[in-house]
C-alpha positions in Angstrom: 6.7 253.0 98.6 8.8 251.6 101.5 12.1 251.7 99.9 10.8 255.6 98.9 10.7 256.2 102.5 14.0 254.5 103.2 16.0 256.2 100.6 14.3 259.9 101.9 14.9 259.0 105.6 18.6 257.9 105.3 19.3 261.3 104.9 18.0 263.1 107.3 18.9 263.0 110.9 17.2 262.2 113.7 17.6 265.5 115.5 15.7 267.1 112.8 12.8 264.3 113.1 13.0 264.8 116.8 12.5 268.8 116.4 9.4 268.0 114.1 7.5 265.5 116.3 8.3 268.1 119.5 6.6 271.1 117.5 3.7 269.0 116.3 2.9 268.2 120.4 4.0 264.8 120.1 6.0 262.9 123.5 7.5 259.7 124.3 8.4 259.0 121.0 12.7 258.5 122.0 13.7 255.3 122.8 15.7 255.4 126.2 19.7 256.7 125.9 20.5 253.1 127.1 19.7 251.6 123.8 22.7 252.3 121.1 23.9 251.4 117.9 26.6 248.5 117.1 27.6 251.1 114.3 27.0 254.7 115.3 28.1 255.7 111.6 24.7 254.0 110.1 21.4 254.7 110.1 18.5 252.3 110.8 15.1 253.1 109.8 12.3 251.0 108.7 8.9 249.3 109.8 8.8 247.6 112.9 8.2 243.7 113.3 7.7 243.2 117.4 8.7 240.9 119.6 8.2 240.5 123.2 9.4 237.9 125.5 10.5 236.7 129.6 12.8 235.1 131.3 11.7 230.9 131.9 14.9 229.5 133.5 12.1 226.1 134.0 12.6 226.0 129.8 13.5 222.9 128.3 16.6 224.1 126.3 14.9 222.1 122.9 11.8 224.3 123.4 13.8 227.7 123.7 15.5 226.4 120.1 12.0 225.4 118.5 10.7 229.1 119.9 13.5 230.9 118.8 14.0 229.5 115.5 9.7 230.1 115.0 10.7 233.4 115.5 13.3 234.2 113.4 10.5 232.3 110.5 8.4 234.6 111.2 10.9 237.9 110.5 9.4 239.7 108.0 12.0 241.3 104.8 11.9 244.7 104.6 11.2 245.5 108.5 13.5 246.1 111.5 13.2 243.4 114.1 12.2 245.3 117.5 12.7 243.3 120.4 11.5 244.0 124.5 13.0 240.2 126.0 12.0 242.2 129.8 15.8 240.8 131.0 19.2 242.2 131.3 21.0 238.8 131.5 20.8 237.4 128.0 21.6 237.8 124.3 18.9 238.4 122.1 20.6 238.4 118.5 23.7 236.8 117.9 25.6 235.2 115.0 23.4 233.0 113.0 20.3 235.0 113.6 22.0 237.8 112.8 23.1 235.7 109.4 19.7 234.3 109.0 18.0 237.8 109.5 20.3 239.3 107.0 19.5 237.1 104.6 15.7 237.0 104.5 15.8 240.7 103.8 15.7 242.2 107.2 16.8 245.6 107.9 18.2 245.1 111.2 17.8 244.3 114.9 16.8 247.0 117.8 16.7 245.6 121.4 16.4 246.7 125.3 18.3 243.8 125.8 21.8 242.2 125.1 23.9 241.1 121.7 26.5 238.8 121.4 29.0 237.7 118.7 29.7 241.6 117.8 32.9 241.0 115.5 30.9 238.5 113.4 27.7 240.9 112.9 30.0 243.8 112.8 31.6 241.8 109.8 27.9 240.8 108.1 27.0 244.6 108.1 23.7 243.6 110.0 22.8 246.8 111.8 21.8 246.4 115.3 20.9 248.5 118.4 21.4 247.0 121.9 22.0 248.0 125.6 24.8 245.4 126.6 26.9 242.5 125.3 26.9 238.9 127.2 28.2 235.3 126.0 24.7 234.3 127.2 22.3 233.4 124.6 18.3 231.8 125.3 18.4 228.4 125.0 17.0 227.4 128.1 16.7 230.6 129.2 14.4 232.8 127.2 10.5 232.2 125.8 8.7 234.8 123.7 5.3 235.5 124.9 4.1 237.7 121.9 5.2 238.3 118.1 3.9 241.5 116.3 2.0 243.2 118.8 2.3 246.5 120.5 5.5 245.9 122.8 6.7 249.0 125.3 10.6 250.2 125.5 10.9 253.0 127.9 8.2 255.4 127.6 7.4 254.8 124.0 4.8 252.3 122.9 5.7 250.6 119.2 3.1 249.2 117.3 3.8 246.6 114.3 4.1 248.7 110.9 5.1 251.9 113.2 8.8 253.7 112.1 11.4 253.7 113.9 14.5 256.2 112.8 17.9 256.1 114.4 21.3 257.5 113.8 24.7 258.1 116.2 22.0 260.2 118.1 19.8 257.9 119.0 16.3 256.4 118.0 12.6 257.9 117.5 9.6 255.9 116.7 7.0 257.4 113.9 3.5 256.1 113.9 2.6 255.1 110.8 -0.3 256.9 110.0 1.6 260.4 110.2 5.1 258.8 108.6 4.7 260.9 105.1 3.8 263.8 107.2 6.7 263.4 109.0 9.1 262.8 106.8 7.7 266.4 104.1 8.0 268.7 107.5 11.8 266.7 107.9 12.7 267.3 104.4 11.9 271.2 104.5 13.3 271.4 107.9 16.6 270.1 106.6 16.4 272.7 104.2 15.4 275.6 106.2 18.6 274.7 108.4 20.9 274.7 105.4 19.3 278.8 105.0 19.9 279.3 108.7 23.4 277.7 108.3 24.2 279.9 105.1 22.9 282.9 106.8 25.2 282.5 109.8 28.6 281.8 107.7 27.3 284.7 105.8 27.8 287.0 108.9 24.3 287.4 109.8 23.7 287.5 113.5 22.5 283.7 114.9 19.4 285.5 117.0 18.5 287.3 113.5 18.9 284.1 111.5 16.4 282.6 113.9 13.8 285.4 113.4 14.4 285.1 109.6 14.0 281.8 109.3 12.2 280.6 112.5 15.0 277.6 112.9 17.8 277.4 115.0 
């Protein structure tokens, strides 16, 4: 069902999910402008797997690699690594977890926090979302403090299993439990937009398109 809902998402655009999710009285649901994609030309959507973490410049450098690498064990195929590290100062995916991520069947990486190696993963295809680039990585640095649990970016609170949609305009998280919801009301508002889009190259007045269809 999940690969459904990846096939049906990866065509429609996150404006149009936005739209929905504003008329049904939903907010904070946009992850902050700040956060943008490695490849604006993709799109990224998928189930979240959560990660959460803080600054410990008292780590022992082996203890950062044994965290780290638990982590990365723990990624689950299939899902889109979401990641709040709570710093500005170091990398939270580079080149071999980007490789090893890859592999194990993981959709790709979202992050309020940095990326390094950015040829390499551009080369792999691995699609990621950060807010800066740094040489810095976490080994002795870095120290997750929680793995799939609710984690916070911005104003919008991500659960494990919630959806998170993103495209060269940005990123919207979908609670689960109204995904299918959202993605039928998407899929006829993609629709509706192609009659209001035919309409107007017809010659019909954009206010009276509007009215017609009730989509602008």
């Amino acid at each position: 069902m999940t690969d459904v809902r990846i096939a049906t998402l990866e065509g429609v655009y996150t404006s149009v999910i936005h739209d929905v999710m504003r008329a049904m009285g939903r907010r904070n649901f946009t992850l902050p402008p700040r956060i943008a994609p490695l490849q604006p030309e993709t799109v990224l959507t998928g189930p979240a797997f959560t990660i959460e973490g803080r600054i410990d410049e008292t780590a022992d450098a082996h203890q950062t690699l044994l965290d780290w690498t638990g982590l990365l064990s723990q990624a689950k195929a299939g899902h889109v690594w979401v990641s709040q590290p709570n710093n500005q100062s170091v990398a939270q995916m580079g080149e071999l977890s980007a490789e090893t991520l890859h592999r194990k069947g993981v959709l790709g990486a979202v992050m309020d926090g940095g990326l390094r190696d950015a040829n390499f993963i551009l080369r792999l295809g691995f699609r990621c979302w950060r807010t800066f680039h740094t040489p810095r990585d976490v080994v002795g640095m870095w120290r997750p403090t929680a793995v799939d649990r609710p984690v916070m970016i911005g104003e919008c609170l991500i659960n494990p299993g919630d959806w998170l949609h993103g495209d060269r305009d940005g990123m919207v998280v979908i609670p689960v439990e109204i995904l299918d919801e959202i993605i039928e009301r998407s899929v006829a508002a993609m629709q509706t937009e192609s009659l209001v889009r035919k309409a107007i190259l017809g010659g019909t007045d954009p206010q009276e398109a509007y009215l017609r269809h009730g989509k602008f």
